[in-house]
C-alpha angles and dihedrals in degrees: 000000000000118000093023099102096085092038110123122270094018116124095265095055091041085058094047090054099045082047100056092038091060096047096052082049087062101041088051103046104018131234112007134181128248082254093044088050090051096041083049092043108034096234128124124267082250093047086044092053100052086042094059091038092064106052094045086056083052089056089242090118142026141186111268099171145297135299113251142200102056122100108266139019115345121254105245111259113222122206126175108259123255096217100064098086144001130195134193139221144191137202110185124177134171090279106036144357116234120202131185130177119211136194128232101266084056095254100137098236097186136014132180130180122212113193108214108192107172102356088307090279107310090318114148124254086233082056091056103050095045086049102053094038090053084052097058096043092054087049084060088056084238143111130269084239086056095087137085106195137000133197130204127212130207159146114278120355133273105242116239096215093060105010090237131134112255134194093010101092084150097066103079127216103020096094104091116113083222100064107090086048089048097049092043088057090049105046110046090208140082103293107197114175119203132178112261094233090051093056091056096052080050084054097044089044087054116031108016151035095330094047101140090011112117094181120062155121125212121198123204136190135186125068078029140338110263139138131198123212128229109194119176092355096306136086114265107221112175133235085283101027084257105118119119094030086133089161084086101051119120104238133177115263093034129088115256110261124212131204086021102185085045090051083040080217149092153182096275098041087050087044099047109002122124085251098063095052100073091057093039095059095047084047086057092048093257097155125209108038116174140235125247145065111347096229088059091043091050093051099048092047091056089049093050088054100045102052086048081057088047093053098032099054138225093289096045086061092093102047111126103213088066105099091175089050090050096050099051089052086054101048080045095052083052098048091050099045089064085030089064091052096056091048098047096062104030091039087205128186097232139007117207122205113221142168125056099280090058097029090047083069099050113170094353094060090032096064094037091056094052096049092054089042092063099049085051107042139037108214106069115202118178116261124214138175117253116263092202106065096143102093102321100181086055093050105047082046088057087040087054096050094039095057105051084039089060095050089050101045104023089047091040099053100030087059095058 
């Protein structure tokens, strides 16, 4: 009968299923053996083998050696194969745009960084992208026709009403309402824009310390203070993109701002942003702060007290002749007042600290957080320090693309 050969539980489904199944098994344990993949699966060795057949003939997998430690010859070992897909992405902030190309079993196979002072001279955002993308795919040694998909990170969030970019007054260029259009022109691929904040929390769902957690926030500080939510297992984005831009939000022990996405600022980013720290520690006595980007300043000075904490011990952590100790209790006592508001409403399981300023205190911050957290809040998540601290906004951009570019090529093929 026409139209039957994709209903559920025909030949050609189960297949599919077995296939992709198969597939998400290698990616996830390596290279396994024909035996490994029918123990993993539940199918028979002869299921196994035809299985396996047929995505090496699909190009999926390929042969990468041989199993040893047994008497006599070693059982193949099957892997999927790099080369079947690559995806793109894109973290872009108000300084430099940072590209990477992947390829489909997640190993980053090409990055480029393309500084961008003062819009890079008059050149075009379109330019810049193009430029730095361009960067990444020749470090893979590929073609920008190579790739499947590519995702682009970045501050704020581009509304889905108008298609423009919305709470990052401070990213220049990237407010015309032509720009989509212009950059879809421009890039013959799949274009999916995300908010910086949001990808992290990908990366961190994925990779890192939320992995099997459905319920989350994860709270991030160093360009700007910002978090992303992830209710039920998905990002929660708001009507405008806009949820989770914490930076704006009116906080106690910080003067009430006004015009707030002209002022690209709020209560709780002049409370707690990176910005605010270097001017904080020299306030609490703490000597020999140092020049240089905030971010990289902010980050220093909550190392340096943490390490003194960690010295220094639990009972030292009053003492009012620390200036480093009283300043990382007060940075804590910040991060938590905003942090109160957010679980008092959301009620999450877990809240994750990430960016530099927040990863840069560890255990020391960490603790100190949470204390405070449960003497302002109710509700009482667990808190815990980011595991993906190498480029996170990258990574959750290439986890993005990866994942819809495996749908697409793993569930096509396999259902041939």
């Amino acid at each position: 009968m026409a139209g039957t050969a994709g209903t559920p539980g025909t030949p050609r489904v189960l297949r599919a299923m077995n296939d992709r199944a198969a597939l998400d098994l290698l990616l996830e344990h390596g290279p396994l053996s024909r035996t490994r993949v029918g123990k993993l699966t539940g199918l028979s060795k002869p299921t196994a083998s035809q299985l396996l057949a047929r995505l090496e003939a699909a190009g999926l997998v390929v042969v990468t050696g041989t199993s040893e430690g047994r008497p006599g010859p070693g059982a193949q070992l099957y892997s999927v194969n790099p080369a079947a897909a690559y995806a793109a992405g894109l973290d872009v902030n108000p300084v430099r745009i940072r590209a990477a190309v992947a390829d489909i079993t997640g190993r980053t196979v090409g990055e480029y960084r393309l500084d961008t002072p003062g819009r890079r001279a008059g050149q075009s955002v379109v330019r810049q992208v193009t430029d730095a993308l361009d960067g990444a795919v020749k470090a893979a040694g590929l073609a920008r026709a190579d790739l499947r998909r590519l995702v682009i990170g970045t501050p704020g969030a581009f509304d889905p009403g108008t298609g423009r970019l919305r709470y990052a007054s401070h990213l220049p260029g990237w407010h015309s309402p032509a720009l989509l259009g212009e950059l879809a022109a421009a890039l013959p691929l799949p274009v999916e824009y995300e908010n910086d904040v949001n990808l992290v929390a990908l990366a961190e769902q994925r990779l890192g310390a939320a992995r099997g957690h459905g319920d989350f926030v994860l709270l991030w500080n160093q360009e700007g203070l910002g978090a992303a939510l992830v209710l039920g297992g998905r990002l929660h984005r708001g009507w405008t993109g806009g949820a989770g831009e914490v930076g704006f939000l009116p906080v106690p022990g910080a003067p009430l701002v006004r015009q707030v996405t002209r002022a690209n600022s709020g209560g709780y980013q002049e409370l707690a942003g990176s910005q605010a720290l270097p001017g904080l520690a020299r306030d609490l006595g703490v000597t020999g702060v140092p020049a240089g980007p905030y971010t990289d300043v902010a980050a220093a000075l909550v190392a340096s007290a943490a390490d003194r904490a960690d010295i220094l011990g639990g009972t030292a952590a009053d003492r009012a002749d620390e200036p480093h100790l009283r300043f990382l209790h007060t940075y804590a006592t910040r991060l938590a007042t905003g942090l109160a508001s957010l679980v008092s409403v959301l009620d999450p399981e877990l809240v994750v600290l990430s960016g530099t300023s927040l990863t840069a205190g560890g255990e020391a911050l960490r603790s100190l957080v949470q204390a405070e957290l449960e003497e302002l809040a109710a509700s009482r998540p667990r808190l815990v320090v980011g595991d993906v601290r190498e480029h996170p906004v990258l990574r959750g951009a290439l986890e993005r693309a990866l994942t819809v570019t495996r749908d697409e090529v793993f569930d096509t093929s396999a259902a041939r």
